[in-house]
BAFI-3210 file (N, C-alpha, C; in Angstrom, 3 decimals, decimal comma, padded with zeros to 6 digits):
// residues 114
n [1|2|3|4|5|6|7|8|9|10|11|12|13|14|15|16|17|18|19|20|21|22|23|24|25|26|27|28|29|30|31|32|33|34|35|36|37|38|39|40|41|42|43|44|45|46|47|48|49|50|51|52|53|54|55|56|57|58|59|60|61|62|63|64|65|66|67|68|69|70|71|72|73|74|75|76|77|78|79|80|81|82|83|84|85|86|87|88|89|90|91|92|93|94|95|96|97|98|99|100|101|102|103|104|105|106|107|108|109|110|111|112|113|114]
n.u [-008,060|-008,180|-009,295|-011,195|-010,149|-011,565|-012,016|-012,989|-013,745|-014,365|-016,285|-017,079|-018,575|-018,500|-016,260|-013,438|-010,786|-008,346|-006,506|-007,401|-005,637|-003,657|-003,504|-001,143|000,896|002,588|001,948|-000,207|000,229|000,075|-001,270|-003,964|-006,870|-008,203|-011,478|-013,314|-015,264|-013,923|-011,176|-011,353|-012,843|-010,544|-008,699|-010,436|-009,539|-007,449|-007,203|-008,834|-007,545|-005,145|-003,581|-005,100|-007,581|-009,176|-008,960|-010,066|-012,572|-014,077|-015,488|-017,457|-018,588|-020,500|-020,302|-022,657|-024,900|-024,619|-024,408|-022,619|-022,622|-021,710|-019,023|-017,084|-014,499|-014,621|-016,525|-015,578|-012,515|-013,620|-014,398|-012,434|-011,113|-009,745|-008,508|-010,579|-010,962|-011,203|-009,656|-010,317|-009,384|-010,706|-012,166|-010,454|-009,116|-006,471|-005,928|-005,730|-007,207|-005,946|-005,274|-002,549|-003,478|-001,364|-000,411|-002,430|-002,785|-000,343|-000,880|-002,789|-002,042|000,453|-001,303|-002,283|-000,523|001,015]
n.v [011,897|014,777|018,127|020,506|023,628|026,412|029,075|031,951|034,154|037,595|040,127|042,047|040,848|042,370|044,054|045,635|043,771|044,388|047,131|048,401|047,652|044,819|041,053|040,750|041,943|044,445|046,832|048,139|049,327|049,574|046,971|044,966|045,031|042,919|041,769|041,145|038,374|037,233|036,624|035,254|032,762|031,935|031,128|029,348|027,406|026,968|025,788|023,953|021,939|021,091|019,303|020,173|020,009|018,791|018,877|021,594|024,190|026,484|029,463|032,285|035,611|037,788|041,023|042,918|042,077|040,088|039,425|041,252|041,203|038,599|038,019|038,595|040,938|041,873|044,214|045,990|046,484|047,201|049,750|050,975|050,783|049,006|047,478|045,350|042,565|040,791|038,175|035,540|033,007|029,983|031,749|034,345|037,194|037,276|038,031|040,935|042,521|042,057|038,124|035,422|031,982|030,661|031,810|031,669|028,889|027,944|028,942|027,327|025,206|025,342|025,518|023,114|021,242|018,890]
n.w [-023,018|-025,125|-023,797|-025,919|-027,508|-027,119|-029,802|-030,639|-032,377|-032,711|-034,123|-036,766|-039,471|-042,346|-042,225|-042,780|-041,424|-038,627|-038,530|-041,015|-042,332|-043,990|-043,653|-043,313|-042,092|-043,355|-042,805|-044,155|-046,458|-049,823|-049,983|-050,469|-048,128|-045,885|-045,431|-042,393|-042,389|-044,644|-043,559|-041,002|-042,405|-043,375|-041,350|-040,759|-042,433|-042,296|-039,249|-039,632|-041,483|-040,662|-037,886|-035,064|-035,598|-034,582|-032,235|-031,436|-031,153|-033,322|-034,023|-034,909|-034,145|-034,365|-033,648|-033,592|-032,979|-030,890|-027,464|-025,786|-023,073|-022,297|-022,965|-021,572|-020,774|-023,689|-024,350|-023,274|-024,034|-026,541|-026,613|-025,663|-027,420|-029,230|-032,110|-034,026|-035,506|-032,515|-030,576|-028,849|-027,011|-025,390|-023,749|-023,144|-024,024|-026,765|-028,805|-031,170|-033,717|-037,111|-037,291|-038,489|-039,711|-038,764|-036,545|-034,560|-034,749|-033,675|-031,208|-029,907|-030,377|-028,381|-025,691|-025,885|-025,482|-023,113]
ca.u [-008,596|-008,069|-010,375|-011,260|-009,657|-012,242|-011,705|-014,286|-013,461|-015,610|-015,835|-018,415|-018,382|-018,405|-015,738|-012,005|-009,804|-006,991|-006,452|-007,379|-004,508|-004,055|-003,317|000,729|001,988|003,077|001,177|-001,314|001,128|000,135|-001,826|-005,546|-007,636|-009,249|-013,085|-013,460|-015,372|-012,670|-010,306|-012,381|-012,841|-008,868|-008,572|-010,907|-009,840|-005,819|-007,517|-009,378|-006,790|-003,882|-003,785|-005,001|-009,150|-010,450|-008,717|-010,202|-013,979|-013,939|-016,554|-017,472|-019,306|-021,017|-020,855|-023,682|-025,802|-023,965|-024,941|-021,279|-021,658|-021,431|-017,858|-016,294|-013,881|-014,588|-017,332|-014,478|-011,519|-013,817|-015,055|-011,104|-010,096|-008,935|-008,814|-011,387|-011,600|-010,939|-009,425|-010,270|-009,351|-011,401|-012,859|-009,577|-009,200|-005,927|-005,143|-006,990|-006,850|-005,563|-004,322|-002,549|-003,800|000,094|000,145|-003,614|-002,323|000,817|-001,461|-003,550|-000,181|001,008|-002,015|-002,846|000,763|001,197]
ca.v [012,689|016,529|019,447|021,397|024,480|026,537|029,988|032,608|035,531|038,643|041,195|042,555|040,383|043,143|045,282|045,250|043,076|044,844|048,428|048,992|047,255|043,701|040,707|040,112|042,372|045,023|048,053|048,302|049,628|048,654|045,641|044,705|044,518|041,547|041,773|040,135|037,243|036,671|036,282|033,917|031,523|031,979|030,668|028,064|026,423|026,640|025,122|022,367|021,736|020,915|018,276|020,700|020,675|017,804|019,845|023,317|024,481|027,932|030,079|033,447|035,821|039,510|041,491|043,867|041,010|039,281|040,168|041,200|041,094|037,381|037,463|039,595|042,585|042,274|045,759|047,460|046,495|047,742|051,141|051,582|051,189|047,503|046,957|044,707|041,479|040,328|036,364|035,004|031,531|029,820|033,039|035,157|037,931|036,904|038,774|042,141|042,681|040,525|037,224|034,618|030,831|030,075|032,100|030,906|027,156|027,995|028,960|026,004|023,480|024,975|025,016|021,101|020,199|018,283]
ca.w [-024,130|-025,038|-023,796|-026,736|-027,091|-027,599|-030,149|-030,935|-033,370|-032,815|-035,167|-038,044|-040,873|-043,646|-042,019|-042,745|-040,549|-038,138|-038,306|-041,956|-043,005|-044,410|-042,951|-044,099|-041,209|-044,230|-042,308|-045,360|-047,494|-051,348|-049,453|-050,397|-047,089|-045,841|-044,621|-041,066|-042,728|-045,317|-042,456|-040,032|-043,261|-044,192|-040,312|-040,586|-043,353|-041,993|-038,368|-040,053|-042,635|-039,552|-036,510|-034,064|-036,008|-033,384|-030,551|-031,490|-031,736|-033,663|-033,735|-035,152|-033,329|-034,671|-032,481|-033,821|-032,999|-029,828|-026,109|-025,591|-022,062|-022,308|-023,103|-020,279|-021,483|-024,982|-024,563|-022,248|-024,913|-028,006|-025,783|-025,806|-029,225|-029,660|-033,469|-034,804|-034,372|-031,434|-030,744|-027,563|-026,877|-023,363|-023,281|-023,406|-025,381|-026,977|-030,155|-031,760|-035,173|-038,013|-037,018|-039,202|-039,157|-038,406|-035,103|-033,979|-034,699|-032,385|-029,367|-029,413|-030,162|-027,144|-025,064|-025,799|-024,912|-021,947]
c.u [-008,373|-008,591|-010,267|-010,785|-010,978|-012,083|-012,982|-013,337|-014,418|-014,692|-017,345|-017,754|-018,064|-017,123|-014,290|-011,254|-008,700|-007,533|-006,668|-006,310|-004,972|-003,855|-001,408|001,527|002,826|002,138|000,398|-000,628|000,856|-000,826|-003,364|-005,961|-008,490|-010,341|-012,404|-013,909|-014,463|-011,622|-010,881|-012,199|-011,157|-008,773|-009,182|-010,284|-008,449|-006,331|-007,814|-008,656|-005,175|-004,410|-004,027|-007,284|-009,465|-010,157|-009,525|-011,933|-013,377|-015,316|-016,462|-019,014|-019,987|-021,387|-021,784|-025,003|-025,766|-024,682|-023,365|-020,831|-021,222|-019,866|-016,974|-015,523|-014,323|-015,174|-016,397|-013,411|-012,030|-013,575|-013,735|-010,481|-009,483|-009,519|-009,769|-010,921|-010,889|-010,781|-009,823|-010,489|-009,767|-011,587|-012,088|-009,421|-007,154|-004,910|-006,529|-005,959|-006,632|-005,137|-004,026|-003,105|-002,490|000,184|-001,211|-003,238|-001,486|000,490|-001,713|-002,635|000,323|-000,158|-002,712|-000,896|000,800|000,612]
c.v [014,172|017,233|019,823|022,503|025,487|028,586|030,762|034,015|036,336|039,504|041,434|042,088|041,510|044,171|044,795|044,540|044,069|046,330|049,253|048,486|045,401|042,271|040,227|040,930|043,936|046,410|048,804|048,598|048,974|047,359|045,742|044,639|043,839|041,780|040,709|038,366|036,323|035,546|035,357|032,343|031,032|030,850|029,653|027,260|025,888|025,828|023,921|021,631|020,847|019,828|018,952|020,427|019,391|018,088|021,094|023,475|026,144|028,517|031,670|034,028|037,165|040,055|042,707|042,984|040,456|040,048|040,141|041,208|039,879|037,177|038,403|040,587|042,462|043,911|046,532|047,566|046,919|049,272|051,852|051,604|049,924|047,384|045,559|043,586|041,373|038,877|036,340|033,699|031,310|031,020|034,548|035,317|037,590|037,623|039,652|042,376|041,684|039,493|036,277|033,249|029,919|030,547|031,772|029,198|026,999|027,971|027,973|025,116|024,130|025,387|023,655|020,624|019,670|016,970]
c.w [-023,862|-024,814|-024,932|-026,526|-027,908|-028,267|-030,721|-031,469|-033,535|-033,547|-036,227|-039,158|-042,343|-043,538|-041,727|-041,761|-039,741|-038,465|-039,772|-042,744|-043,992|-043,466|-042,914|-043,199|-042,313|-043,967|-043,391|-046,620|-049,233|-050,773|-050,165|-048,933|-047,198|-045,035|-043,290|-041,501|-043,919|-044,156|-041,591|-041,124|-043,212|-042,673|-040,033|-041,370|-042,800|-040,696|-038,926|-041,025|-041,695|-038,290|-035,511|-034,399|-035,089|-032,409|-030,551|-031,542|-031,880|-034,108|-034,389|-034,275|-033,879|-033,893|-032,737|-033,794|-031,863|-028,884|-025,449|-024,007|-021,255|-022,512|-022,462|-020,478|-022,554|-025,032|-024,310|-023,889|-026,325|-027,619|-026,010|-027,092|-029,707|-031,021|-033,609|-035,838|-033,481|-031,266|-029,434|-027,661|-025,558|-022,926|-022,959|-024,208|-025,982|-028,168|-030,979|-032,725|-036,201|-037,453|-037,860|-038,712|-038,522|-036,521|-034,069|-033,960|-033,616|-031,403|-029,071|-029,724|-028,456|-025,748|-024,908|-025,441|-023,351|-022,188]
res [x|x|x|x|x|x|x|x|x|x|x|x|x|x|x|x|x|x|x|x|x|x|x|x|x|x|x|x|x|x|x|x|x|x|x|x|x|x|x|x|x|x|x|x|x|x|x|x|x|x|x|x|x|x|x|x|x|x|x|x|x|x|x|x|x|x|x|x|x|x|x|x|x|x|x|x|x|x|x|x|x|x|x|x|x|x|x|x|x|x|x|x|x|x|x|x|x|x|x|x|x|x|x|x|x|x|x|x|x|x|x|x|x|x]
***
């Protein structure tokens, strides 16, 4: 049987995704921006929607609420400027800022391989 891979998305629900931009990689340009909790859902629904949702537990986290020093750099990597949210998969921080549900699916396909 598979370990879970387990993903946690910190960030402030009400507050744009990535650097102000959107999530399409199109450096905001003409883009709408996506709230943090937009984005988390968009990611759940592509996780649970794919053969990876009985490998994965996903998780959202607020961190204006969290005891951030439960999840080991995250405080250092905000303190410095890491765009908002933050991915950490098994407790690695993984990807800051927007992420699609295509390139979060990719990690965990190739962390359950073997």
């Amino acid at each position: 049987m598979d370990k879970k891979t387990i993903v946690e998305i910190l960030g402030i629900p009400e507050q744009n995704a990535g650097s102000g931009g959107c999530n399409c990689s199109c450096g905001g340009y003409g883009c709408a921006s996506i709230r943090t909790d937009e984005l988390y859902k968009e990611l759940e629904d592509f996780i649970n929607g794919s053969d990876v949702k009985d490998l994965t537990e996903l998780n959202f986290i607020d961190i204006e609420k969290a005891d951030l020093e439960k999840y080991g750099n995250v405080k250092k990597a905000i303190d410095i400027g890491y765009p908002l949210p933050l991915t950490l998969i098994n407790g690695e921080i993984v990807f800051f800022g927007d992420v699609t549900g295509a390139v979060l699916y990719n990690e965990i396909k190739k962390l359950n391989k073997e």
